[in-house]
N, C-alpha and C positions, 0 to 999 in steps of 0.2 A: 173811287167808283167812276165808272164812264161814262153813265146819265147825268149831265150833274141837275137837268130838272126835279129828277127823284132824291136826291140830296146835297144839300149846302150848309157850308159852314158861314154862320154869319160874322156879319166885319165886327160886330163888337165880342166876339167869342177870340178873336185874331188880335183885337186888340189885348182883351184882358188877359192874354197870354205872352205878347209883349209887355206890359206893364209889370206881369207877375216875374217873368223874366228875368227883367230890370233889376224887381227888386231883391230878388233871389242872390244877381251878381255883388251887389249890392254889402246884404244881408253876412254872404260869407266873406266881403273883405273886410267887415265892420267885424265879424267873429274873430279873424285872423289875428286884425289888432289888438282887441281883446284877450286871446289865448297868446301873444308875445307878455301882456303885462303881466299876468296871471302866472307866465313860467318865468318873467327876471324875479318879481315875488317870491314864487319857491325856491328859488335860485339861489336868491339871498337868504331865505330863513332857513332854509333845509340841505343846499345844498345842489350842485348839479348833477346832475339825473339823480335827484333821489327821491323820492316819493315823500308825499308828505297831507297833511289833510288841516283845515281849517272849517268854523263855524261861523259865517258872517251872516247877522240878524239871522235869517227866517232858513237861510243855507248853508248846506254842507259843500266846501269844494275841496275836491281832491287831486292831487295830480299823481296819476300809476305809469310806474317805466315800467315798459313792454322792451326785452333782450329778446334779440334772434341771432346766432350764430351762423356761422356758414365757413367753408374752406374755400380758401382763394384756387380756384383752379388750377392755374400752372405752377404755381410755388408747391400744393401741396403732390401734386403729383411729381414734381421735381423729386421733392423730399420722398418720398415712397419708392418711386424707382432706383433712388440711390439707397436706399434702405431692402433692397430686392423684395418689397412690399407689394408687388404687383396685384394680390389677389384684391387687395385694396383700392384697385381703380375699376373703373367700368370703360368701358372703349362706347361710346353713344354712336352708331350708326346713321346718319342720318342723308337726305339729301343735299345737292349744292346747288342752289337755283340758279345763280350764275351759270355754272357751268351747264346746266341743263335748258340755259335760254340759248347759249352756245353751240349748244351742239343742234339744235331746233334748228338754229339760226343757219348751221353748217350743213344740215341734211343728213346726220348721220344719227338723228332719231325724227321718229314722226310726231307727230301732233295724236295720230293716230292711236299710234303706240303709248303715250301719256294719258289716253284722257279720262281712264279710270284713277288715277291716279291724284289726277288737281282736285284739291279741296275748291271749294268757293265759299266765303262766306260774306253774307250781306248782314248789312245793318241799316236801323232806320236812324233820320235824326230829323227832328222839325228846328227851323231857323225861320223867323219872324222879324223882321226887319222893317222900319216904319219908311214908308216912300217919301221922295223927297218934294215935295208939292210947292 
């Protein structure tokens, strides 16, 4: 806002957003270690990547493998071309932003001529950071 008479953020609201911060960073390196022990555990009773589940006191923990596949792009297109599988690729059109800062940069497109064309995107991000007094 541009008045900042008509509204302010108070210093202990900035603060408990540093503090909460803090302990957020905190929080998930403490989880991290946590979820290493918890997967040599299954590791050792069940096996690696294999899912498996346990009842300690008052909880249930489990651990579920998530598989994703995917084709490595230049092998398998390798392997399809050399298979005369072509119907089996897609050709992805796309721009080269190098090449199009390039040629900006050369005069042999405009700025003009792009500027329906650039996306823009913004984003926000709050960083709080304690002064050093």
């Amino acid at each position: 806002m541009n008045n900042s008479n008509t509204f302010q953020i108070p210093e202990e609201m900035v603060s408990r957003y540093a503090a909460l911060n803090e302990k957020a960073k905190k929080i998930e390196e403490e989880m991290a270690e946590i979820k290493k022990i918890f997967n040599a555990y299954f590791d050792h009773e069940y096996g690696k990547n294999s899912k498996g589940e346990e009842r300690i006191g008052a909880y249930k923990i489990q651990r579920q493998i998530r598989q994703s596949e995917s084709y490595h792009p230049d092998k398998t297109v390798k392997v399809l071309e050399d298979l005369n599988l072509s119907d089996c690729i897609i050709l992805v059109k796309q721009p080269d932003k190098e090449k199009i800062q390039a040629a900006l940069t050369l005069g042999m497109l405009s700025a003009e001529e792009m500027k329906d064309c650039v996306i823009r995107k913004c984003s926000q991000a709050i960083v709080v950071k304690p002064l050093n007094k």
